[in-house]
C-alpha positions in Angstrom: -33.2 43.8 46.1 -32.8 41.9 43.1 -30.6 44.7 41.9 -27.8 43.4 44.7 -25.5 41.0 42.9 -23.4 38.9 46.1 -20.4 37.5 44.6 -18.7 35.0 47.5 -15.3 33.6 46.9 -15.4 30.0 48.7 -12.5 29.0 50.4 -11.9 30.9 53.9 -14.6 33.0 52.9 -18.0 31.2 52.7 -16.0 27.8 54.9 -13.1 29.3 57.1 -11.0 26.3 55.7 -9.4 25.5 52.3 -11.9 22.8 50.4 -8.5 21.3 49.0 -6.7 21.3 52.2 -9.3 19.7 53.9 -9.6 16.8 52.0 -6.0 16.7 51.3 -5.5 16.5 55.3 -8.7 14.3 56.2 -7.8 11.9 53.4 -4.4 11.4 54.4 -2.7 12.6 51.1 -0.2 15.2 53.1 2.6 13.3 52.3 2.0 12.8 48.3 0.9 16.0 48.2 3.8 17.8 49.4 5.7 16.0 47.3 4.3 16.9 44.1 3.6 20.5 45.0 6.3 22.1 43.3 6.2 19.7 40.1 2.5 20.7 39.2 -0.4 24.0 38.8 -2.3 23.6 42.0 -5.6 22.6 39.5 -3.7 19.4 38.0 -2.3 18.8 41.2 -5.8 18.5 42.9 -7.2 16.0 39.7 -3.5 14.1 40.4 -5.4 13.6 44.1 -8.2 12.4 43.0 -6.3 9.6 41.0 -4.4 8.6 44.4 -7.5 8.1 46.1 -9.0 5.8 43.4 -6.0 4.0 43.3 -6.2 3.3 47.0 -10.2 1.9 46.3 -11.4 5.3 47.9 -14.8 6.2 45.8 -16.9 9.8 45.2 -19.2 8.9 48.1 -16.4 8.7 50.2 -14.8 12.1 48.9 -18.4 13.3 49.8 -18.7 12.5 53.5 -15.0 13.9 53.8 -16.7 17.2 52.8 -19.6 16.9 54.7 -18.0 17.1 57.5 -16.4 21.1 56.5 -17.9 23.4 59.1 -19.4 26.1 57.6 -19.8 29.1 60.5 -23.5 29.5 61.4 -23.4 33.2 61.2 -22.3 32.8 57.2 -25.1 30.4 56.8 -27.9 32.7 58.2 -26.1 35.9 56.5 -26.5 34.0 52.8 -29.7 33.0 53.7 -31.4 36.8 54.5 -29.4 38.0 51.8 -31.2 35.3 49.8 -34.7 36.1 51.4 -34.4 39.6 50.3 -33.8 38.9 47.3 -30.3 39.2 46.2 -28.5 37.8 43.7 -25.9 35.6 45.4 -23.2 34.1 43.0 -19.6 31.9 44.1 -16.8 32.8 41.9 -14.3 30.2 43.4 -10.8 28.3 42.2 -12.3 25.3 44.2 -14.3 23.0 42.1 -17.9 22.2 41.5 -17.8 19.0 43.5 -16.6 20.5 46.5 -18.8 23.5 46.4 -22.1 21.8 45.8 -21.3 18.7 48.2 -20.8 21.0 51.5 -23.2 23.5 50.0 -25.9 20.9 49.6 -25.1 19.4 52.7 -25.5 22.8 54.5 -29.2 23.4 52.7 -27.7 26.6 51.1 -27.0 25.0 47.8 -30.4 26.6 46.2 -29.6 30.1 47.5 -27.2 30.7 44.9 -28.4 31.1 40.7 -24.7 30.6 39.6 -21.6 29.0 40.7 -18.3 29.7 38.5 -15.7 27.6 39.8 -13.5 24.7 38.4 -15.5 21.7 36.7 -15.5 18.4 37.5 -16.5 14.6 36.3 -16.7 11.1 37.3 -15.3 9.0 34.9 -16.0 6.0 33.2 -14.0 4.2 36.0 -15.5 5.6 38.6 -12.8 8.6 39.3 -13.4 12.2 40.2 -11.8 14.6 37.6 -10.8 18.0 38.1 -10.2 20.1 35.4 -9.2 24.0 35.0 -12.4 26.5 34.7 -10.1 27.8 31.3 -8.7 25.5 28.9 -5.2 26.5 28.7 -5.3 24.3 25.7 -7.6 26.4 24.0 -6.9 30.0 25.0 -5.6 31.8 27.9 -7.4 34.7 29.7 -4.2 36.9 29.5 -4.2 38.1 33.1 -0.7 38.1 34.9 -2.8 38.5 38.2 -4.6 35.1 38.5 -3.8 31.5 37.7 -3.9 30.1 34.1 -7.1 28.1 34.8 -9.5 30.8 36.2 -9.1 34.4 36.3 -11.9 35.8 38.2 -12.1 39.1 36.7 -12.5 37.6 33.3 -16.0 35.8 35.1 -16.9 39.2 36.8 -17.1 40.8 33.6 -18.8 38.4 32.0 -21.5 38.3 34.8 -21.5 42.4 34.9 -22.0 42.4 31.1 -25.0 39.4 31.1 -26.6 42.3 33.5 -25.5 45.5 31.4 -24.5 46.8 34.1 -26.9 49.2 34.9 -28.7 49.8 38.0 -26.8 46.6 39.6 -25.1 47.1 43.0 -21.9 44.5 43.5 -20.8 43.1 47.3 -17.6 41.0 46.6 -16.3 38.7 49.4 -13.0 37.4 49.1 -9.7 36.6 50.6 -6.7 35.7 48.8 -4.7 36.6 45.8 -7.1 35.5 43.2 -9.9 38.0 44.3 -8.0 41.3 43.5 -8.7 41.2 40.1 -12.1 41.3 40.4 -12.0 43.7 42.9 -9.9 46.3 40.4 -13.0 45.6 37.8 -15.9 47.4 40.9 -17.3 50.2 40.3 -17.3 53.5 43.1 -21.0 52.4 43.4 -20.0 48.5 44.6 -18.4 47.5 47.7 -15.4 44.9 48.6 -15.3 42.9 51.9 -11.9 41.4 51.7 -11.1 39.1 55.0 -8.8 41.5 57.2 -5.0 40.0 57.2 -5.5 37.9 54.1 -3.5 38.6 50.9 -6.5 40.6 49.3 -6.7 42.8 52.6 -2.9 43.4 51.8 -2.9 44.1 48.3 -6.1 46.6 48.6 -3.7 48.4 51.7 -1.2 48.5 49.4 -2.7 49.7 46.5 -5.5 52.4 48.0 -5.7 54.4 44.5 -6.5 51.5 42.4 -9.5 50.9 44.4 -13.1 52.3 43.0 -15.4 50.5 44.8 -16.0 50.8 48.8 -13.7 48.8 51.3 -15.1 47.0 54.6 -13.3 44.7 55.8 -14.0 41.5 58.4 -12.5 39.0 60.5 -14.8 37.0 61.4 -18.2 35.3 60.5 -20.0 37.3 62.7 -18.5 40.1 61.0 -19.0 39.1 57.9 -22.5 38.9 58.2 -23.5 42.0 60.7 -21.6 43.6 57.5 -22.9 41.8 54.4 -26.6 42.8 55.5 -25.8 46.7 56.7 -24.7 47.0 53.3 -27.8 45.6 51.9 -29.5 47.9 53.6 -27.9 50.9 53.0 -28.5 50.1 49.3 -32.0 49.2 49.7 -32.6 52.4 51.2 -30.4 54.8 49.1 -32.7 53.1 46.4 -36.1 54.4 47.9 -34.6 57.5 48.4 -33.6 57.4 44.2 -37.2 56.6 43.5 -38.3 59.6 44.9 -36.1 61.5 43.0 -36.3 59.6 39.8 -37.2 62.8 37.7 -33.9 63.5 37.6 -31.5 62.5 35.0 -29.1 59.6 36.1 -29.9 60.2 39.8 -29.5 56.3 40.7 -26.6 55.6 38.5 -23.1 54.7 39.1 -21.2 57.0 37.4 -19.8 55.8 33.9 -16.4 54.2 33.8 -14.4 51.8 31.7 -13.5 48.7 33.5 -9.0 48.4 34.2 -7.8 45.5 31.9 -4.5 44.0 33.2 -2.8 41.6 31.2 
């Protein structure tokens, strides 16, 4: 199965809550935070956070055990780790940040199930402060995408990820559930599937935009779902791949047909 390439968004996909929410909320910074939220990108916002909490003597470990205490739905955990055991590629494309996703990852003992994690990279600075900063250096260049955020566009890392790979006989899953994960979905191929989170703002721009859509739709609602799902499809590719191995004789037989990926900028 190492052909299966799992991309997971993170936030109310892989945890049902929002990583910046929670700390946000369990930190007590609702009341800075809502102040601020209209003066700055969500990304600087987050690092402007982190600086409140060090200013009120509140260190990384303690960040840390704020995120350790995230649920993360048992049925997700068991669904990444059988899609791990047979030997799928799992990957999280994510506008979180590393710290987040490796602290509650870590803490869940599914950190090692994953070979790559794109998300927003962080620091501790010489005085002791977590820094956030943007996955894209707005300083440097800008993707060009009008559908995603200046400091990550996620189609801009699924092509990057398709082309380390080839793209040949590769099969794509993408979870996801909000805005940022359309993109990516417009870049699937008719021989890759999409499992956007039924109600969300992905769900709703897929339903409103059915012919832009190559790659499969099945869409959950819950954990549960999400993993009875993530694992039929596995299947299904596993064994439409025996069933091309039999037929490998002919010519392009386990392909997915040619296609140039959509740019939208």
């Amino acid at each position: 199965m190492a052909d299966v390439v799992v991309v997971f968004d993170f936030d109310r996909t892989l945890i049902d809550d929002d990583s910046d929410n929670w700390v946000v909320t369990q930190m007590g910074l609702t009341h800075l935070f809502n102040q601020l939220r209209s003066t700055l990108p969500w990304n600087s916002l987050m690092d402007r956070m982190m600086k409140e909490l060090h200013s009120q003597g509140k260190t990384v470990e303690d960040i840390a055990n704020c995120l350790r205490q995230c649920p993360l739905d048992s049925h997700v955990a068991a669904a990444i780790k059988s899609a791990h055991s047979l030997g799928c590629d799992l990957k999280i494309v994510s506008d979180a940040n590393q710290f987040y996703i490796e602290t509650i990852m870590e803490h869940h003992g599914l950190l090692g199930c994953f070979s790559e994690i794109y998300t927003n990279p962080t620091y501790v600075d010489e005085q002791g402060r977590l820094r956030i900063l943007p996955y894209h250096d707005s300083t440097l260049s800008h993707h060009g995408c009008n559908l995603c955020p200046s400091n990550l566009c996620k189609g801009f890392v699924l092509d990057h990820v398709c082309t380390s790979f080839g793209c040949g006989k590769q099969r794509f899953i993408y979870l996801g559930d909000g805005r940022g994960d359309f993109c990516p979905t417009l870049k699937l191929r008719d021989c890759d599937f999409v499992m956007p989170r039924k109600n969300y703002p992905l769900w709703d721009r897929i339903c409103s935009n059915p012919m832009l859509i190559k790659a499969k739709v099945h869409e959950w609602s819950s954990a549960e779902e999400l993993k009875k799902i993530l694992l039929h499809l596995i299947g299904a590719i596993s064994i439409k791949e025996d069933v091309d191995s039999t037929v490998s004789s002919q010519p392009n037989s386990s392909e997915c047909r040619s296609q140039t990926m959509p740019v939208y900028s």
